[in-house]
Every structure is written in C-alpha cells, then in structure tokens.
Chimera marker file (.cmm) of the C-alpha trace (Angstrom):
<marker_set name="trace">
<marker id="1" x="-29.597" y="-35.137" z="55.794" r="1" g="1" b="0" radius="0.5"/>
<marker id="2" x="-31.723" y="-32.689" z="53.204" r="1" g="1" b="0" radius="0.5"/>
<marker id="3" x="-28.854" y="-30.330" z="53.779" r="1" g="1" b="0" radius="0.5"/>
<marker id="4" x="-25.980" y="-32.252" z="53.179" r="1" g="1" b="0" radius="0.5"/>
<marker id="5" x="-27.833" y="-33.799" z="49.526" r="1" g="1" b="0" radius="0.5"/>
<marker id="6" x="-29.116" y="-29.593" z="48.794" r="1" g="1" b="0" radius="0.5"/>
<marker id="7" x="-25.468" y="-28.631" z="49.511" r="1" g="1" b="0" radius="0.5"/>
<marker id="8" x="-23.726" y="-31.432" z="47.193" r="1" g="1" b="0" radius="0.5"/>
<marker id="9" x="-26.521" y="-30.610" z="44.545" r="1" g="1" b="0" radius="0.5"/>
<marker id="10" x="-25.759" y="-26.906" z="44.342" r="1" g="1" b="0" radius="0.5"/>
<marker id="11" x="-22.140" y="-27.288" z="44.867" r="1" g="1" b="0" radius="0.5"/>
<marker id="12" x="-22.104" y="-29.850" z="42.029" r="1" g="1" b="0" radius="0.5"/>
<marker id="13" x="-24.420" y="-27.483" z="39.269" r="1" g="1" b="0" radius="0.5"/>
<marker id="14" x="-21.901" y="-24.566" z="40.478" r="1" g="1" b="0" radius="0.5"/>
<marker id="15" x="-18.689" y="-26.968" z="39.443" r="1" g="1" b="0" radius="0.5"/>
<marker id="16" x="-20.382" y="-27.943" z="36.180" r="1" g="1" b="0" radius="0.5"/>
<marker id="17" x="-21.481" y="-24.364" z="35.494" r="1" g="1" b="0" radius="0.5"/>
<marker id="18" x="-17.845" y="-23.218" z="36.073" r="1" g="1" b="0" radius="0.5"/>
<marker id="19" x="-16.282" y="-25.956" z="33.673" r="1" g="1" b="0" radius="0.5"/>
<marker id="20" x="-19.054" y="-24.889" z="31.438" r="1" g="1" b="0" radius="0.5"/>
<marker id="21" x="-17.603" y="-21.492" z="30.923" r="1" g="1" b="0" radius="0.5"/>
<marker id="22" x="-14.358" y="-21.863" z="31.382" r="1" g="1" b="0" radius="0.5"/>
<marker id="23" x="-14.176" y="-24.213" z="28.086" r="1" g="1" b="0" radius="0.5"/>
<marker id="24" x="-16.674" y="-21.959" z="26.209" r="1" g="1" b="0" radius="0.5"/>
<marker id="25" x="-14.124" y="-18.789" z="27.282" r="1" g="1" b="0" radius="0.5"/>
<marker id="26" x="-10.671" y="-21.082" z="25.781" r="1" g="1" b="0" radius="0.5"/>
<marker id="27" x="-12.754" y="-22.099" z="22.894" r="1" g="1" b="0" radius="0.5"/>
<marker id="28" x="-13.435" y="-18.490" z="22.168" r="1" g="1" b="0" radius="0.5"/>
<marker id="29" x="-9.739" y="-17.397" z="22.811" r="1" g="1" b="0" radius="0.5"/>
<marker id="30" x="-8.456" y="-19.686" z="20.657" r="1" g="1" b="0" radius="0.5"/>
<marker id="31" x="-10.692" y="-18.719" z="17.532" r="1" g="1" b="0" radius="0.5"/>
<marker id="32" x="-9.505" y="-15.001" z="17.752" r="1" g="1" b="0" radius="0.5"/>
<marker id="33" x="-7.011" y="-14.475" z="15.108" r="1" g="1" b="0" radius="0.5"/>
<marker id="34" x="-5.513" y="-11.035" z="15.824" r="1" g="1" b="0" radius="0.5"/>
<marker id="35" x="-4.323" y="-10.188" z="12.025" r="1" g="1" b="0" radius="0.5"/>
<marker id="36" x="-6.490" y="-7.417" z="11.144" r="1" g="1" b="0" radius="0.5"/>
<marker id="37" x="-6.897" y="-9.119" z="7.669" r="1" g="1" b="0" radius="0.5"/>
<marker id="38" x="-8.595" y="-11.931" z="9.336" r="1" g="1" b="0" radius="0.5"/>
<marker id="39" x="-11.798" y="-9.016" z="10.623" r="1" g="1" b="0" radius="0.5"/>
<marker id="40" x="-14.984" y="-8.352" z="9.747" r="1" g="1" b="0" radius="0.5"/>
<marker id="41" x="-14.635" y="-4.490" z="8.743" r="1" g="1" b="0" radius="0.5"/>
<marker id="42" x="-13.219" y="-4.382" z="5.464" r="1" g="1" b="0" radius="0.5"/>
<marker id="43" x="-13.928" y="-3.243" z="1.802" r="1" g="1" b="0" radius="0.5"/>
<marker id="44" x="-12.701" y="-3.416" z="-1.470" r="1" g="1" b="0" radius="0.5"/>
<marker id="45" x="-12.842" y="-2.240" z="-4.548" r="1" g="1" b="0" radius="0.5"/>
<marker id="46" x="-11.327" y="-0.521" z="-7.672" r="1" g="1" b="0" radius="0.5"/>
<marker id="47" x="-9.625" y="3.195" z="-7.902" r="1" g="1" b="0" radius="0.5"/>
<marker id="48" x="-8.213" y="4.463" z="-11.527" r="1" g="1" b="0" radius="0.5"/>
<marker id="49" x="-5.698" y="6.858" z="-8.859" r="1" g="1" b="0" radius="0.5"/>
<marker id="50" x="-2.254" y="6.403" z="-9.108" r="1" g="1" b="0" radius="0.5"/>
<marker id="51" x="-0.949" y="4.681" z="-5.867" r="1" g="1" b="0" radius="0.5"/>
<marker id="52" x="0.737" y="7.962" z="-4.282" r="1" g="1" b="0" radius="0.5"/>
<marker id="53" x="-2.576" y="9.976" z="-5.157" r="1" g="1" b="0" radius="0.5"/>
<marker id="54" x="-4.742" y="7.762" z="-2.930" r="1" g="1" b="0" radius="0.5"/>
<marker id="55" x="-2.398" y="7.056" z="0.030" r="1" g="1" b="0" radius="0.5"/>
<marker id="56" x="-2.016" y="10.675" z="0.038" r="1" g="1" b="0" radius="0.5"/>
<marker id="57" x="-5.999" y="11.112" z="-0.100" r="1" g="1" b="0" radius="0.5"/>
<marker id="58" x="-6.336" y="8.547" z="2.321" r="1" g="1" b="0" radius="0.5"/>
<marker id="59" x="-3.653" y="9.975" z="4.781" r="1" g="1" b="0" radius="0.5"/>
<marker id="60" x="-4.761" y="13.624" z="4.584" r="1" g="1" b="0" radius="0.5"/>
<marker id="61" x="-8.260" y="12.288" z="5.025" r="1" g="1" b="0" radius="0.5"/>
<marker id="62" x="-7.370" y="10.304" z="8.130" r="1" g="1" b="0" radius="0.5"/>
<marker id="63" x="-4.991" y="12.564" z="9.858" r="1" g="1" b="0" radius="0.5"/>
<marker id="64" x="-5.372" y="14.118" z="13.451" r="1" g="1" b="0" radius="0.5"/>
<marker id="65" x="-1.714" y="12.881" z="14.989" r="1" g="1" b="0" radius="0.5"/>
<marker id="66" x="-2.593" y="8.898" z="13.866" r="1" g="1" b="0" radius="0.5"/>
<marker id="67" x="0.382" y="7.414" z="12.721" r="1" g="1" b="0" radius="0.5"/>
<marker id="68" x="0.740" y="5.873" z="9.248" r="1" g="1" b="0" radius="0.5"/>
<marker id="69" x="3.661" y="3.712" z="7.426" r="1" g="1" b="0" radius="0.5"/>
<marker id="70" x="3.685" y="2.940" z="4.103" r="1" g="1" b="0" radius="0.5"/>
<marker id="71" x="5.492" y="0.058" z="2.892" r="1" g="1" b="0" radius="0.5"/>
<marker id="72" x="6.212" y="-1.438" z="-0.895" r="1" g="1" b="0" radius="0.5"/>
<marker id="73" x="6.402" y="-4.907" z="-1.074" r="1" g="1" b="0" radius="0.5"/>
<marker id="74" x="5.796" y="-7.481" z="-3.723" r="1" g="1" b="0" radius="0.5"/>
<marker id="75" x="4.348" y="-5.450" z="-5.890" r="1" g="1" b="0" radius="0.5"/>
<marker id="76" x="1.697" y="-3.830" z="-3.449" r="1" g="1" b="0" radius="0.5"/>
<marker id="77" x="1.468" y="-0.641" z="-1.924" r="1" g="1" b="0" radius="0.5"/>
<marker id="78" x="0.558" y="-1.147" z="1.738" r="1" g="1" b="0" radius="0.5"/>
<marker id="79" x="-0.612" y="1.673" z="4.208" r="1" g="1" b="0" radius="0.5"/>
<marker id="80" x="-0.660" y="0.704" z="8.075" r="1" g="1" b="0" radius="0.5"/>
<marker id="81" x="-2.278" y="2.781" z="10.607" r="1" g="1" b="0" radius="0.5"/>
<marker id="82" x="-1.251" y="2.970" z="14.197" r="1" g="1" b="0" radius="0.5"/>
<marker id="83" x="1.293" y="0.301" z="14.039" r="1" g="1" b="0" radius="0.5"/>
<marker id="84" x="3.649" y="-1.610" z="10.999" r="1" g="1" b="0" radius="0.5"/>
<marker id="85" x="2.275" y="-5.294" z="13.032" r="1" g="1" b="0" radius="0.5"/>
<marker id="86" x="-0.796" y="-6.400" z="11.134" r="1" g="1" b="0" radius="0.5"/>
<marker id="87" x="-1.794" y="-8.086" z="14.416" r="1" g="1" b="0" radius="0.5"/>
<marker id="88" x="-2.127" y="-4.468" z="16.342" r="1" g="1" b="0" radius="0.5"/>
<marker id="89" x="-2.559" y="-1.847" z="13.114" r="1" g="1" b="0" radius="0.5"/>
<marker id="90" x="-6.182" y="-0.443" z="13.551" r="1" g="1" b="0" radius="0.5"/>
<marker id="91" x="-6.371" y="-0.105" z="9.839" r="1" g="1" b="0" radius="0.5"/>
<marker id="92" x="-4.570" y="-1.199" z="6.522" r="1" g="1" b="0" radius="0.5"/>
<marker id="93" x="-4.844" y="-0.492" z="2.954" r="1" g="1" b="0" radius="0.5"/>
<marker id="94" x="-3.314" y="-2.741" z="0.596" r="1" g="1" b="0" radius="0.5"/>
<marker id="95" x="-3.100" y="-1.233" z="-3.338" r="1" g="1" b="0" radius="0.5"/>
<marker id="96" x="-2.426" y="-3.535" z="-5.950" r="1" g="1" b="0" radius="0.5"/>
<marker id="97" x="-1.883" y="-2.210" z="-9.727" r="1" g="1" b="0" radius="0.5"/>
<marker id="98" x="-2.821" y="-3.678" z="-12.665" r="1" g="1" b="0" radius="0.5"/>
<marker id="99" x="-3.827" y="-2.244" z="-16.728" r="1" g="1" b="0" radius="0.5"/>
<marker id="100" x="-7.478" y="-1.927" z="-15.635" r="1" g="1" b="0" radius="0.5"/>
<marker id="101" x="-6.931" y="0.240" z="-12.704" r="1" g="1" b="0" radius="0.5"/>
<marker id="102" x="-5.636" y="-0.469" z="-9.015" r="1" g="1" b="0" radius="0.5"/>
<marker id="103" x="-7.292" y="-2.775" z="-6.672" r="1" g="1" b="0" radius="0.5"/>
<marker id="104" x="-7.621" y="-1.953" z="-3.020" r="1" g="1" b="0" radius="0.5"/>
<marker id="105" x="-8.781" y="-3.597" z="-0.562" r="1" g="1" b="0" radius="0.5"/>
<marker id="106" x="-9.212" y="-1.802" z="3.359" r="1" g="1" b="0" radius="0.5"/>
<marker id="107" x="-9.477" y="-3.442" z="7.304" r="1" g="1" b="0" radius="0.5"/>
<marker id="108" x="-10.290" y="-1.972" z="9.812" r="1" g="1" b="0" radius="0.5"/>
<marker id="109" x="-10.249" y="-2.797" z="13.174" r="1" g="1" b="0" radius="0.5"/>
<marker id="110" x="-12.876" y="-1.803" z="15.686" r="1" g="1" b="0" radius="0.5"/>
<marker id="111" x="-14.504" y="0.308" z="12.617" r="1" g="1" b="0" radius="0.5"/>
<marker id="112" x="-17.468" y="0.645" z="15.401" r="1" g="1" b="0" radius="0.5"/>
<marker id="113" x="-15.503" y="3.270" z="17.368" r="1" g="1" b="0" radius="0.5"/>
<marker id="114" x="-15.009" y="6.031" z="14.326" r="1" g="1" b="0" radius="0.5"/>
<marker id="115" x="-17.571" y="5.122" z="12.612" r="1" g="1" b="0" radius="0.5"/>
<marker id="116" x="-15.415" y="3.669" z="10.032" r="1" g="1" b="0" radius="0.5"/>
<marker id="117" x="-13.624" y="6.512" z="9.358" r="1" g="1" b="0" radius="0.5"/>
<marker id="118" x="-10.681" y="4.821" z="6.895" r="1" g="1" b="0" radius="0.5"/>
<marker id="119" x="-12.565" y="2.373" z="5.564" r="1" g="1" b="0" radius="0.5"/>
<marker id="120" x="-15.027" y="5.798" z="4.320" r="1" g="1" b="0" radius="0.5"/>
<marker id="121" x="-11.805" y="7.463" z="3.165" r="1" g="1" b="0" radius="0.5"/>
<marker id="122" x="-10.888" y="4.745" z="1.396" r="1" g="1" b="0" radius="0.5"/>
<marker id="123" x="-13.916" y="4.053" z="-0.340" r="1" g="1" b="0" radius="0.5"/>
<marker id="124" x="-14.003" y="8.452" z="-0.983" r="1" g="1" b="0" radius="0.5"/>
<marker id="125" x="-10.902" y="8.507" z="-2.069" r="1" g="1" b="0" radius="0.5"/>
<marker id="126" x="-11.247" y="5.717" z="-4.739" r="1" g="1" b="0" radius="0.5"/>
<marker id="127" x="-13.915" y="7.893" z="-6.210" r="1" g="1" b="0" radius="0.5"/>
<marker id="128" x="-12.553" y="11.132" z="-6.500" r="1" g="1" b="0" radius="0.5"/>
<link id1="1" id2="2" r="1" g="1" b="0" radius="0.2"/>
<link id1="2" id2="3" r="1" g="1" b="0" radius="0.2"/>
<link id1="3" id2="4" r="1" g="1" b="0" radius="0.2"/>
<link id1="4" id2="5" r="1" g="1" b="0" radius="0.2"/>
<link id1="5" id2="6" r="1" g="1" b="0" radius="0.2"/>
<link id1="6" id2="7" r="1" g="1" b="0" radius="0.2"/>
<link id1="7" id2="8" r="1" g="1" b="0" radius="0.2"/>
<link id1="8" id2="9" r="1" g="1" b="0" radius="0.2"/>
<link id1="9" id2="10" r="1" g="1" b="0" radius="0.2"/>
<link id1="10" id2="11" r="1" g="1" b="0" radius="0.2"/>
<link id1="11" id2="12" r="1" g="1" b="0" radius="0.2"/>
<link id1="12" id2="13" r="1" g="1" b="0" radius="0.2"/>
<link id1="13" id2="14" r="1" g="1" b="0" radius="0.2"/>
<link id1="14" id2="15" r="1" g="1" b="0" radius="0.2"/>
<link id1="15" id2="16" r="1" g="1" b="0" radius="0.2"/>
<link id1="16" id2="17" r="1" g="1" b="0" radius="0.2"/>
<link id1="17" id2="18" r="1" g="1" b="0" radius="0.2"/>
<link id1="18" id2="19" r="1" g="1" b="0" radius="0.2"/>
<link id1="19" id2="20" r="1" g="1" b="0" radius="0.2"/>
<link id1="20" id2="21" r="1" g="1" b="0" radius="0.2"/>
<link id1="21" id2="22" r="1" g="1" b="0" radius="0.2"/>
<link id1="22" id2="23" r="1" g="1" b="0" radius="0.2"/>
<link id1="23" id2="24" r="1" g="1" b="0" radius="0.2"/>
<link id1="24" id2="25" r="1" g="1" b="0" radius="0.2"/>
<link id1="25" id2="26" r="1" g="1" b="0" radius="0.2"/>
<link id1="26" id2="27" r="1" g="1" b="0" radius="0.2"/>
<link id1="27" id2="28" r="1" g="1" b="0" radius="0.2"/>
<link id1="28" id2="29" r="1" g="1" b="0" radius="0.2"/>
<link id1="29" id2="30" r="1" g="1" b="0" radius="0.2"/>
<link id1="30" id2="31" r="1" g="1" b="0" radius="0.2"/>
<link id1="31" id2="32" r="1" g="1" b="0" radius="0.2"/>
<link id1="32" id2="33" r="1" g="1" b="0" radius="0.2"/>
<link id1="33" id2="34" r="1" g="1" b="0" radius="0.2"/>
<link id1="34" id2="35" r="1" g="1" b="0" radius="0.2"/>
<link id1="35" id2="36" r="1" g="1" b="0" radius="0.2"/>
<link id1="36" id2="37" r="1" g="1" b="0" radius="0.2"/>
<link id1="37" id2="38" r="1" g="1" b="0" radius="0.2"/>
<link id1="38" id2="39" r="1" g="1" b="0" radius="0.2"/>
<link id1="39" id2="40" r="1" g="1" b="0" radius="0.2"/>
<link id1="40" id2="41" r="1" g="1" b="0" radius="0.2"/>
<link id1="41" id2="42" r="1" g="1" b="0" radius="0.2"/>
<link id1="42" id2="43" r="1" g="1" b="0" radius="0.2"/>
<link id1="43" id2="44" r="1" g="1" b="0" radius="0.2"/>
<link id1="44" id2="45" r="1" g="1" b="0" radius="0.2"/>
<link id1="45" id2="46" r="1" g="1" b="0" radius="0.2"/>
<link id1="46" id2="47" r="1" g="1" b="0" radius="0.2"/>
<link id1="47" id2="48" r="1" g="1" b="0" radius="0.2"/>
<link id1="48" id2="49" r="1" g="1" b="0" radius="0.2"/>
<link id1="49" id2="50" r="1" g="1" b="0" radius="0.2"/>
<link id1="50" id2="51" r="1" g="1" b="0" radius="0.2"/>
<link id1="51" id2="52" r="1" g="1" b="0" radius="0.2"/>
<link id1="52" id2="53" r="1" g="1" b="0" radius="0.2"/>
<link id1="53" id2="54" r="1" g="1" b="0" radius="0.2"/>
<link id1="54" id2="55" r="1" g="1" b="0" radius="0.2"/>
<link id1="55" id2="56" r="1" g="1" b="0" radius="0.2"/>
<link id1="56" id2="57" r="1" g="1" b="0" radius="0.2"/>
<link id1="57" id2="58" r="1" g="1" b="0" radius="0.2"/>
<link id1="58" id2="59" r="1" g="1" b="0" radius="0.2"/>
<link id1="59" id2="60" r="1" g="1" b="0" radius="0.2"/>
<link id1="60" id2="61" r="1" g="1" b="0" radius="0.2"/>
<link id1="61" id2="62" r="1" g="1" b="0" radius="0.2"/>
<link id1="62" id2="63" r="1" g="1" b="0" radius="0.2"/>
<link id1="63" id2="64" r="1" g="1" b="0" radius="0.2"/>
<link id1="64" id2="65" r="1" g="1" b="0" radius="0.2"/>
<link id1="65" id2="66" r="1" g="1" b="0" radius="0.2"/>
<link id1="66" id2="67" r="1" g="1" b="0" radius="0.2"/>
<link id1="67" id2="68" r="1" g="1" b="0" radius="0.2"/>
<link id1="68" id2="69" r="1" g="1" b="0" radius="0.2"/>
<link id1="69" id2="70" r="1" g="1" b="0" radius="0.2"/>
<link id1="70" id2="71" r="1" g="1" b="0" radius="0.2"/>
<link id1="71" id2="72" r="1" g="1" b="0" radius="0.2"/>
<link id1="72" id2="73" r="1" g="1" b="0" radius="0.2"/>
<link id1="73" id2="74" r="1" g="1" b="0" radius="0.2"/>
<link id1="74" id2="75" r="1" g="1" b="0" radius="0.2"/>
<link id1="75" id2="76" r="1" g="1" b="0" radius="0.2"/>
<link id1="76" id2="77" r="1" g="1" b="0" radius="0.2"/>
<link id1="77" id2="78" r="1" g="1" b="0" radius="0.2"/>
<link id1="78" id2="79" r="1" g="1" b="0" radius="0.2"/>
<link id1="79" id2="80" r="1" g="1" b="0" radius="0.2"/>
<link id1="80" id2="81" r="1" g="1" b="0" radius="0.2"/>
<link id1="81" id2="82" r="1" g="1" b="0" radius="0.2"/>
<link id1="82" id2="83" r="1" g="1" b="0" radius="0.2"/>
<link id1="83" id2="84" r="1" g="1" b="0" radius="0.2"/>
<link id1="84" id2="85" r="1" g="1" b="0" radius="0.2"/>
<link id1="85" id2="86" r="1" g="1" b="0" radius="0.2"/>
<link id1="86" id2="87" r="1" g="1" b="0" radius="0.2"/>
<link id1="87" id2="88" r="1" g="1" b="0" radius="0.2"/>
<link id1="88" id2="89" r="1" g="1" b="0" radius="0.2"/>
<link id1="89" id2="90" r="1" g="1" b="0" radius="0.2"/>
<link id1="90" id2="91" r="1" g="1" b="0" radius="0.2"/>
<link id1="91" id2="92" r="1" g="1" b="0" radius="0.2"/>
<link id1="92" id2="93" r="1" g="1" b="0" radius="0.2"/>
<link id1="93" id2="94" r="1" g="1" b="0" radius="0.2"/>
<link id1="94" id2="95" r="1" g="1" b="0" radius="0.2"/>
<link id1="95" id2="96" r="1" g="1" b="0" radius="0.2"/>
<link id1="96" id2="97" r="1" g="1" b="0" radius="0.2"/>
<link id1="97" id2="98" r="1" g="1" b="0" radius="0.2"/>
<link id1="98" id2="99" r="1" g="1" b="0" radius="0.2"/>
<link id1="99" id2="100" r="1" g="1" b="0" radius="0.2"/>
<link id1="100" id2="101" r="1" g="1" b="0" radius="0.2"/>
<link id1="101" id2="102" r="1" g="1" b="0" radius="0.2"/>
<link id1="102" id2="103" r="1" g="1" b="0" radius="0.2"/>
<link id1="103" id2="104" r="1" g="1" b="0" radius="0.2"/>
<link id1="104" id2="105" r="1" g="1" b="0" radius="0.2"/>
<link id1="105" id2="106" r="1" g="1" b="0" radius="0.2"/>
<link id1="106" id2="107" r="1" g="1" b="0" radius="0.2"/>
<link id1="107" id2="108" r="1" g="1" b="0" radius="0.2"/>
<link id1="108" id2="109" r="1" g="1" b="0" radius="0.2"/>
<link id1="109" id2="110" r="1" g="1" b="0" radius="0.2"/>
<link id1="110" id2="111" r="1" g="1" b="0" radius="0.2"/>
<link id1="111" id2="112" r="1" g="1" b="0" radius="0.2"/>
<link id1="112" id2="113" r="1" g="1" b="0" radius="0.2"/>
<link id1="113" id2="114" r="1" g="1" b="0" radius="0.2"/>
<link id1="114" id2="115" r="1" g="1" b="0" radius="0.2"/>
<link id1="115" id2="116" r="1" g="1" b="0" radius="0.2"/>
<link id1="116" id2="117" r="1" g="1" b="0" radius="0.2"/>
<link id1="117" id2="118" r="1" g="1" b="0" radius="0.2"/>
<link id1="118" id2="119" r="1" g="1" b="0" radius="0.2"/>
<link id1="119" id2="120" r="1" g="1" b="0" radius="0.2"/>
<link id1="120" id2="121" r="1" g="1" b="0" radius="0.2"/>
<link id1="121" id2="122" r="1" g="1" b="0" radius="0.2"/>
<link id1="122" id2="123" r="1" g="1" b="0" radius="0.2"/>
<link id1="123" id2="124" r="1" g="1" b="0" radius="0.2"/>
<link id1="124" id2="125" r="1" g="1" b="0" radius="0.2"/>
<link id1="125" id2="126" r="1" g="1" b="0" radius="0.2"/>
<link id1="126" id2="127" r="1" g="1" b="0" radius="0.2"/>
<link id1="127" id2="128" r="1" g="1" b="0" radius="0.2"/>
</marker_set>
C-alpha cells in the first residue's frame, strides 16, 4: 500500500511540475515580439551628417559580405541589415532630418554576438 500512495505522490508532483512549465514556456512565447524595434540593443542620438554620408559610413563600417537595403519612406531614411523584414533584420538604422541636425536612432539584434558592432558604427559615425 506505501507503494501505490509513493507512486501517485510522485506521479502527481511530476504532472504538476510539467503543467508548471509548460504554461511558464507559452507565457514566455507569447511575450516575444520579433520586430527588432521592440529589443533591448538600441541607441540613439543626433548626427549633423547628411543622410547619404552616414549610411555610407555606416555601410563601409559594417561591411564583410552582410547585406544592407536602404529604403526612403515617410520622410526617413531607413538602413536594414541582413533582411528588408523588421521581424528578421539583425540591425536597422532609421535617420530622420530636421533644421537642428538628423536624428537616428539604431537596433540591433543579438548585439551580444559582435559585440555591437552597428550599433558602435552608428554611434562612430554620428561623430565623425
């Protein structure tokens, strides 16, 4: 009889220990948001460069056969690395102009793995 009440115990802890993790694992799927805008590794900041100067600064900086598209689009100058989808692009710059200078504001995504290598030539190129 100890056997059968051991048995139901553990198999019981093992169920709720299962349930346990298999809502904490959803709950944790559903909070990703995969827009790289949405991340944790991103600056911004002001550059007085024209917007073709520091894409260009920012693509020669970065380059070593990673692919880039630039795209102009309400008034912003917007340059994706890796892929045009903001939900798989490991990086994007978006440039916005105004009297004062032009705002830009950098994402990237796993900045970890490069040691944040655009968001540094970003934040180099603003300055130079």
């Amino acid at each position: 009889m100890k056997s059968t009440l051991v048995t139901k115990f553990s198999s019981s802890v093992s169920h709720g220990t299962v349930s346990l993790l298999s809502i904490l694992l959803l709950a944790a799927g559903c909070a990703y948001n995969p827009d790289i805008r949405q991340g944790h590794d991103n600056v911004s900041g002001v550059t007085a460069k024209g917007n073709a100067d520091y894409i260009a600064c920012i693509k020669d900086d970065i380059q070593g056969g990673i692919e880039t598209f630039t795209v102009e689009e309400n008034g912003k100058t917007k340059l994706f690395v890796g892929n045009l989808d903001p939900n798989k692009a490991a990086g994007l710059v978006e440039l916005s102009g105004s009297a004062g200078g032009n705002y830009y504001s950098v994402h990237q995504r796993d900045a970890w793995y490069d040691k944040g290598r655009l968001i540094n030539a970003a934040m180099e190129c603003s300055r130079a």
